[in-house]
C-alpha positions in Angstrom: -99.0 -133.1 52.0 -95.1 -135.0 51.9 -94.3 -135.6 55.0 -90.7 -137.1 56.0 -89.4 -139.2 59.0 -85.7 -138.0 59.0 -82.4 -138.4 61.2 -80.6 -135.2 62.1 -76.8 -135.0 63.5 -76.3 -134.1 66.7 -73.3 -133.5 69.3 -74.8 -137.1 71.1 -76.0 -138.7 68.1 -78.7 -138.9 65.9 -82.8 -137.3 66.5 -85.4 -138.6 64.6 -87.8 -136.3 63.4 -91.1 -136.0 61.5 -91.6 -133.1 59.3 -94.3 -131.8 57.1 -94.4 -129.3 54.0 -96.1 -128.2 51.3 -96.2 -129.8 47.6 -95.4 -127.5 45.6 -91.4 -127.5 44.7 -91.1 -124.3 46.1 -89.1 -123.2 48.9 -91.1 -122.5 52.3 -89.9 -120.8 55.9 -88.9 -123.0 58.3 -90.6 -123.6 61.5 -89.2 -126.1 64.5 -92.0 -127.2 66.4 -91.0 -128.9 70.0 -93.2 -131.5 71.0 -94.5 -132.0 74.8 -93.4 -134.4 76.7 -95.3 -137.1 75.2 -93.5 -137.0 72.1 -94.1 -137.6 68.6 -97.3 -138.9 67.7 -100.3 -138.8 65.7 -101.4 -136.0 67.1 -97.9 -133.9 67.0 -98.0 -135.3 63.3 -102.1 -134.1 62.7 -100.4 -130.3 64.1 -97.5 -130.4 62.0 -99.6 -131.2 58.5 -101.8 -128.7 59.4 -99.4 -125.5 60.0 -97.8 -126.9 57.1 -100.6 -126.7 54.7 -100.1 -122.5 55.3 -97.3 -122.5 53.7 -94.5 -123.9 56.1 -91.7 -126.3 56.5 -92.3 -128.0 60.0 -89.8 -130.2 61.4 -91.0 -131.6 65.1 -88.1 -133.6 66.7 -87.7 -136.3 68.9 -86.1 -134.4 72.0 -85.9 -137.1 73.9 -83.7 -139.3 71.2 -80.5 -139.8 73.5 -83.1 -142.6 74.8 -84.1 -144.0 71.8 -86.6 -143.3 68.9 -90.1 -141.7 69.0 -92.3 -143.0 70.6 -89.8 -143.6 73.3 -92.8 -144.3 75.7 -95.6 -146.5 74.8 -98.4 -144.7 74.5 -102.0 -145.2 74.6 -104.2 -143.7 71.8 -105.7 -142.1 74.4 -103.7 -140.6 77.6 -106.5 -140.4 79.8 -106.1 -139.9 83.7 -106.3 -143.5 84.5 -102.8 -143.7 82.8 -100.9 -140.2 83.3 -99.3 -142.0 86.2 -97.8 -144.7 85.1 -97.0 -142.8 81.6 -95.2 -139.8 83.6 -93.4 -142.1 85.9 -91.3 -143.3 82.7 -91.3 -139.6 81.5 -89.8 -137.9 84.6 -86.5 -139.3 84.7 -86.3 -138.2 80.7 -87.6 -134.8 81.5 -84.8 -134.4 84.4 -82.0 -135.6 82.2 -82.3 -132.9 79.8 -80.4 -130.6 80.7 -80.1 -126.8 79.6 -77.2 -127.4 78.2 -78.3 -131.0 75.8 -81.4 -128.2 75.1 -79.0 -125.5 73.7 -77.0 -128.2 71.9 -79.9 -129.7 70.2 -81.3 -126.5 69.2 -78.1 -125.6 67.3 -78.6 -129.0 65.7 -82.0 -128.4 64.8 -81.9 -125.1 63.6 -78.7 -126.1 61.2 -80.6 -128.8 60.3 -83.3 -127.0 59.2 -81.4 -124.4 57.0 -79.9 -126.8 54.7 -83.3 -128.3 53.4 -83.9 -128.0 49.8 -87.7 -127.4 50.7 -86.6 -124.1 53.2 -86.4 -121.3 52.3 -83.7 -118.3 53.4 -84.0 -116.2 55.9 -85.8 -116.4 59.5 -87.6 -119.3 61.3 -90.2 -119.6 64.1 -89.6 -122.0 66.7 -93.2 -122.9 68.1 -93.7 -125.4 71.6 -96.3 -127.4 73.5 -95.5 -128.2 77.5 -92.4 -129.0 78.2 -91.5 -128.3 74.4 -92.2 -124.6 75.4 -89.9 -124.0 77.9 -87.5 -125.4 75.5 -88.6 -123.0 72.4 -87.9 -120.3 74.5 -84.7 -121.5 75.6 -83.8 -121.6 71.3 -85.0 -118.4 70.5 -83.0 -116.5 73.3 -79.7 -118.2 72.1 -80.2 -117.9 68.5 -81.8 -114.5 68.3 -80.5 -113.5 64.8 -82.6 -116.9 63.5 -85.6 -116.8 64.8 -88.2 -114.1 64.3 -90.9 -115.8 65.9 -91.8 -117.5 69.3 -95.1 -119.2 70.2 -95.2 -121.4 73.4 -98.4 -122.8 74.6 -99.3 -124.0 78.2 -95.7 -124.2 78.8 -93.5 -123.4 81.8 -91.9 -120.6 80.1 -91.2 -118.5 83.4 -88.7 -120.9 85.1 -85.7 -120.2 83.8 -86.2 -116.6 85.3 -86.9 -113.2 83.4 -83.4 -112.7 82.9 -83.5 -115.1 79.3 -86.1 -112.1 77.8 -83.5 -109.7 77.6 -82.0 -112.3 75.0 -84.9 -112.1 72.7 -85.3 -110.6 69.6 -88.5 -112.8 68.4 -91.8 -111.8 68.2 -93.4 -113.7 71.2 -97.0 -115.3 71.8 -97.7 -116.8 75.0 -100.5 -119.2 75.5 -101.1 -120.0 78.9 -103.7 -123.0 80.8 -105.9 -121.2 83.2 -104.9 -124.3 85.1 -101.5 -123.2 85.5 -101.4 -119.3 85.8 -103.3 -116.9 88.2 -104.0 -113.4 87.0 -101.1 -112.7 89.5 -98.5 -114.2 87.6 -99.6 -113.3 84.5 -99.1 -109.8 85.6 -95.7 -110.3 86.9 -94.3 -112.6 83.9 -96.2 -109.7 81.5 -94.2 -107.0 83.5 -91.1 -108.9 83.2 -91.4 -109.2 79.3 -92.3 -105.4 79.7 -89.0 -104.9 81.3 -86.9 -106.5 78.4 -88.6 -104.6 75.5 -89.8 -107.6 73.9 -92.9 -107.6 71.6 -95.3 -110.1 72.3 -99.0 -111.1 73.4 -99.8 -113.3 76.3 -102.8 -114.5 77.8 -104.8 -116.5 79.8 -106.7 -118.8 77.5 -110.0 -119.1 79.4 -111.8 -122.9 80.0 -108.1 -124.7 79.9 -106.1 -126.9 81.8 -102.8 -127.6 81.0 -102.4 -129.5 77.7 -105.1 -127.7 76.6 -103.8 -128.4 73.0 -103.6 -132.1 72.6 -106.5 -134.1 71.3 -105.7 -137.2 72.4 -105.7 -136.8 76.2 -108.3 -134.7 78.9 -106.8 -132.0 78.8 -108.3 -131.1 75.1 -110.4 -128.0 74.7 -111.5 -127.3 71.0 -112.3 -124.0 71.3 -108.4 -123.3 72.4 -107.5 -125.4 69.7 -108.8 -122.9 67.8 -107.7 -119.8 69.7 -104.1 -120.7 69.2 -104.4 -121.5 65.5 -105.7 -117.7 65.3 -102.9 -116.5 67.4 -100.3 -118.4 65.8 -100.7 -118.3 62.1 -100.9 -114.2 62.2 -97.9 -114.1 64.1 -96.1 -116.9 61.6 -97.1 -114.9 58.7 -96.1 -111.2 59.6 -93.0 -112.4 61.1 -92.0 -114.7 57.8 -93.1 -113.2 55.1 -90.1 -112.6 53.3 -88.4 -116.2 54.6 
């Protein structure tokens, strides 16, 4: 499986980025995968290979570049809770400082980015995030709704922004959410919300799961929801960019 560690232009600068593809000369559709807030990694880079070895070009940046390259907080191998502390007190002030606005830029950046690689193909492109990275694969896919066909954010806060950003979608959406971090409640009221602004999508509770739920290298992990979203995502990938 190649896999690249590349540099792509921005408004502010340069993002590193790790991306992952098949082997075979051909063209593949794009997918921009948004980290959480932890960043690249191994783990990030374990994802990546693996979505790539269906048959996609994945390009994960470093959203957090403006403040250096990935991994712009030492990490441990493994973030357990004796650590999340310390690790999110350097996070935070990252977290605050990107604004909607460096979002929207950077996703402009990305999405260019990702067009002009000899191993994508024409045509549409999912945008896919974790956490943090969520929220901001949202944020893409409502401003660039003639790009991306697909949207798949897992335990992410995908509601803050309010319900008026689903009205800009035109990507089908899959919402995987932490048990942890929705009640039935709000499920009901985001669902009606998404309802409201005719989008096509599946979200659910993913039962067991805190938030993090995908990450194998911190407490959070649960394999069996691993799994779950693998099963939601690659159906979704595939009907949505078939003919990328």
């Amino acid at each position: 499986m190649p896999t690249k560690m590349l540099h792509i232009p921005t408004a502010d600068g340069q993002a590193d980025a790790f991306a992952a593809f098949p082997d075979n000369g051909e063209r593949h559709p794009g997918v921009l995968m948004y980290p959480d807030g932890f960043g690249i990694r191994p783990v990030l880079r374990e994802m990546a290979r693996e979505l790539a070895g269906h048959g996609y070009y994945v390009l994960v940046p470093n959203i957090f570049y403006r403040h250096g390259p990935a991994p712009v907080v030492e990490l441990p191998e493994h973030i357990g809770e004796e650590v999340r502390p310390a690790v999110f007190a350097q996070l935070m002030p990252l977290i605050e400082a990107h604004t909607a606005e460096r979002v929207l830029s950077d996703a402009d950046a990305y999405l260019s980015f990702l067009a002009t690689q000899p191993e994508v193909g024409a045509g549409s492109v999912a945008v896919t995030g974790y956490c943090i990275g969520g929220l901001l694969a949202l944020r893409t896919a409502a401003a660039h709704p003639g790009q991306v066909a697909a949207l798949a954010a897992f335990h992410g806060p995908v509601g803050v922004d309010g319900p008026d950003l689903f009205f800009k979608l035109t990507a089908q959406v899959h919402l995987g959410h932490a048990e942890g971090d929705m009640t039935p409640e709000a499920l009901g009221e985001l669902n009606q919300a998404l309802d409201a602004a005719g989008v096509g999508y599946t979200s659910e509770i993913y039962p067991g799961t805190v938030h993090g739920f995908t990450m194998s290298d911190t407490e959070a992990f649960n394999p069996a929801a691993l799994q779950r979203h693998w099963d939601r995502l690659l159906p979704l990938l595939d009907r949505t960019l078939a003919n990328s």
